[in-house]
C-alpha positions, 0 to 999 in steps of 0.5 A: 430541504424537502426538495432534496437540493443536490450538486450536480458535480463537486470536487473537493482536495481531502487529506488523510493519514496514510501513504502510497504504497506499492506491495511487490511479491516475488513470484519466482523459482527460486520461492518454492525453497522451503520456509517452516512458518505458522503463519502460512496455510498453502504450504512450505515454500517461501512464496507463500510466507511471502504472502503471509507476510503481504497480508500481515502488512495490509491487516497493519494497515487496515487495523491502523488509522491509514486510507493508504492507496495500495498496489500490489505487483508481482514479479518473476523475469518481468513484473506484472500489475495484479491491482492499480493503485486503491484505498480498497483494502479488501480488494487489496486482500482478496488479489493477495489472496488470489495470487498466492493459490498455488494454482494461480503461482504455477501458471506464471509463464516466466520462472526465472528472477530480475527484481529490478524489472519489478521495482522499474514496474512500481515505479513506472506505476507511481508515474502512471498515477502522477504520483511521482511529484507527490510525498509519501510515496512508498515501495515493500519488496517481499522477496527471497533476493536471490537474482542471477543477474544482479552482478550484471546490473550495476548500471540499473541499479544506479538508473533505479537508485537515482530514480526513486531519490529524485521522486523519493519513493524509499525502498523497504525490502524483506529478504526471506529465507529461511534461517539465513541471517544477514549475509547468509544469501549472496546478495545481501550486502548489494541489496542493503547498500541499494536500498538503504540509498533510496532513503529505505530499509533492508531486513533479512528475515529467516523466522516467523520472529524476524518477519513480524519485528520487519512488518512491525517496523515497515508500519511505524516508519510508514506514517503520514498524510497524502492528498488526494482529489476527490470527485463527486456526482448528485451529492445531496444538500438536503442536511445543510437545509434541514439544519437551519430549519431545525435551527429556525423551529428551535429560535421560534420556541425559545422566542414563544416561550421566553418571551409574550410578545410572541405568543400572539399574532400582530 
């Protein structure tokens, strides 16, 4: 022990309780219409009770007994990767952050809506990470669900349907807009019929209420465990000798005052 033996590199499978989760925020136009919420600090437009909402998700997490592996994506005409795949929570939280500062929002240089590029974005991701063999894998789409092109997409969104059920990655989506129920937005029966066919769920939310019955929702039907491999460099083995030195101290004062015999040398 007092000779600080190590491993020189180890690699150990762990399983913990969480999911893989991939956290898609739409960034487009059609997000500066007007939501009235508490919870949001930048201002009134829907993309910042979008960010809300991605905070609130990931404090969920965080205050829960998940190791999630989270990625966030935001998306407008194309999808953009802010952070990979992490079990770093803050970090998670600090680009969430750094995406929704209304600086950071105006610079997107493509403004209009194609929400299929940011699904087919997560999912090339889940590839990238040679997660796409693997359970537990998982898509939040925060979203108003306004999208031009949608009635000419038939044919992406089955690829995009097929897709995620042959790698069963389910899709939860949040429809925001602001005191429009489900049916409200033109897009809504297209958007819970696709969803609801990879294995996920559609919430039209339009109030503070509705926002936190959705993210409440999204984490009880978001348990499990996922496996992951873990590596290691110089990782110490001094604990394992100084317990079997304690525990050899302990015998020999047991053996000494229990018994003479071992009160003195032979």
């Amino acid at each position: 022990a007092l000779a600080d033996p190590l491993t020189g590199f180890a690699r150990e499978e762990v399983s913990y309780p969480g999911r893989r989760i991939a956290l898609l925020i739409d960034g487009s136009t059609s997000m500066v219409i007007r939501f009235e919420s508490t919870a949001k600090r930048q201002g009134e437009a829907t993309f910042f009770t979008a960010i809300a909402a991605a905070e609130q998700f990931i404090r969920r997490r965080m205050n829960g007994p998940y190791r999630d592996l989270v990625a966030l994506i935001q998306f407008g005409n194309f999808a953009y990767v802010v952070t990979p795949f992490t079990n770093d929570y803050e970090n998670i939280l600090l680009s969430t952050r750094l995406v929704g500062d209304p600086r950071e929002w105006g610079r997107i240089p493509d403004w209009g809506t194609t929400i299929i590029e940011g699904i087919d974005q997560a999912t090339q991701l889940f590839k990238a990470f040679d997660f796409v063999t693997a359970s537990r894998n998982l898509m939040v789409v925060i979203l108003d669900g306004r999208d031009s092109q949608l009635n000419q997409q038939t044919g992406a969104l089955e690829r995009m349907v097929a897709e995620t059920r042959a790698w069963r990655i389910p899709v939860y989506m949040m429809r925001t807009a602001y005191n429009r129920r489900e049916g409200e937005v033109l897009q809504d029966k297209i958007w819970r019929a696709t969803v609801e066919r990879t294995g996920g769920r559609f919430y039209a939310v339009y109030d503070d209420d509705s926002v936190a019955r959705a993210l409440r929702e999204i984490d009880r039907l978001s348990p499990g465990r996922i496996e992951t491999r873990e590596y290691s460099v110089a990782r110490p083995r001094y604990a394992g000798f100084a317990m079997i030195a304690a525990g050899l101290w302990l015998i020999a004062a047991l053996l000494k005052l229990s018994l003479g015999v071992f009160r003195t040398f032979p």
